[in-house]
C-alpha positions as CSV (number, residue, x, y, z in Angstrom):
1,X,-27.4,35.6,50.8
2,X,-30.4,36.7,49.2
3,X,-32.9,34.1,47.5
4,X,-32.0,35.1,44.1
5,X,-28.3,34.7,44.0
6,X,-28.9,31.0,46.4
7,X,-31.2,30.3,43.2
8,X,-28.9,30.9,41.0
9,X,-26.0,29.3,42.8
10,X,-28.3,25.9,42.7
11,X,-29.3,26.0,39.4
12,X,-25.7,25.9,38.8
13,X,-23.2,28.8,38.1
14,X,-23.3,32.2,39.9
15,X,-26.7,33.4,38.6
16,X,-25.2,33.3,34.5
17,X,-25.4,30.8,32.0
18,X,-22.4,28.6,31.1
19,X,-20.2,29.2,28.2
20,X,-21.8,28.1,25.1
21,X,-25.5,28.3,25.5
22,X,-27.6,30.5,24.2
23,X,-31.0,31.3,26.6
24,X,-33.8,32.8,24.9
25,X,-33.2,31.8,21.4
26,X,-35.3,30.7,18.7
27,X,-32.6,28.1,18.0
28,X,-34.0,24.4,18.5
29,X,-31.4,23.2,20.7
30,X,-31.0,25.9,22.9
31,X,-30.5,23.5,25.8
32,X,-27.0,22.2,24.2
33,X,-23.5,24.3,24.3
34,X,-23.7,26.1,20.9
35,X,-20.1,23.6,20.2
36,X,-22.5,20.5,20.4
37,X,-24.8,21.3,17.7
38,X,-21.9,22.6,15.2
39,X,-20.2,19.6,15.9
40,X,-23.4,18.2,14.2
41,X,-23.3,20.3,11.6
42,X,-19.7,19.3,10.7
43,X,-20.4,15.7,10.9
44,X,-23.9,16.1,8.9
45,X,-21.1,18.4,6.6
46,X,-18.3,16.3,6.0
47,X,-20.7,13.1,5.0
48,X,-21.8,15.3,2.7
49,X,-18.7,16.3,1.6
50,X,-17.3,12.1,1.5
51,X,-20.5,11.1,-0.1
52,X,-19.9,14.0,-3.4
53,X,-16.4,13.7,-3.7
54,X,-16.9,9.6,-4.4
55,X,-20.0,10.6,-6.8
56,X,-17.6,12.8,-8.4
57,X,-14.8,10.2,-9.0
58,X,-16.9,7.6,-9.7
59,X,-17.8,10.2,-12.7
60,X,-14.0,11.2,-14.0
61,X,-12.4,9.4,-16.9
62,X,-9.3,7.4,-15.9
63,X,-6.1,9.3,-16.2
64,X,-3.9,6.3,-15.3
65,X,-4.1,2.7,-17.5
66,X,-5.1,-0.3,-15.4
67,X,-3.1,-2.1,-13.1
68,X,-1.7,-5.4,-14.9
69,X,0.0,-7.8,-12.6
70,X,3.1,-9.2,-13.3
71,X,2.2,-12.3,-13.7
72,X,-0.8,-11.2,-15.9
73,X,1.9,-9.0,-17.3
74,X,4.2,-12.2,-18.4
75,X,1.4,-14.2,-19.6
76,X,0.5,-11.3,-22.1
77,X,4.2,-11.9,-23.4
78,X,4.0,-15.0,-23.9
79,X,1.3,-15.0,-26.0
80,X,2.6,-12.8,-28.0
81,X,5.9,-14.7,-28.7
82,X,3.9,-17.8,-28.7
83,X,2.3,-16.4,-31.7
């Protein structure tokens, strides 16, 4: 075998990258699989997403009244036929 290809062989892989990564990019994290870093970006993504939809709620009117319990619910009758 000639130096090269044993080189490559040690550096793992037969002379080529691995599936995923991208050499010679101007991408920061060009030593993680591509899938590594847009798992981050989903994550940093869907907090996002979490974090707005509860803003929004928090800002929209109640459609439904309150929940009264039932024994609230009694009480209320009877101080109204108490009355």
């Amino acid at each position: 075998m000639s130096p090269a290809i044993l080189s490559g062989i040690l550096r793992g892989g037969l002379g080529r990258q691995s599936e995923g990564c991208r050499p010679n990019s101007t991408f920061p994290y060009t030593h993680l699989p591509t899938v590594h870093v847009m798992n981050r970006r989903k994550k940093a993504k869907q907090i996002f997403e979490k974090k707005l939809k509860k803003a929004k709620a928090k800002l929209d009117p109640r459609k439904k009244p309150r929940y009264v319990a039932k024994a609230d619910r009694e009480k209320a009758v009877e101080g109204e036929a108490g009355t």
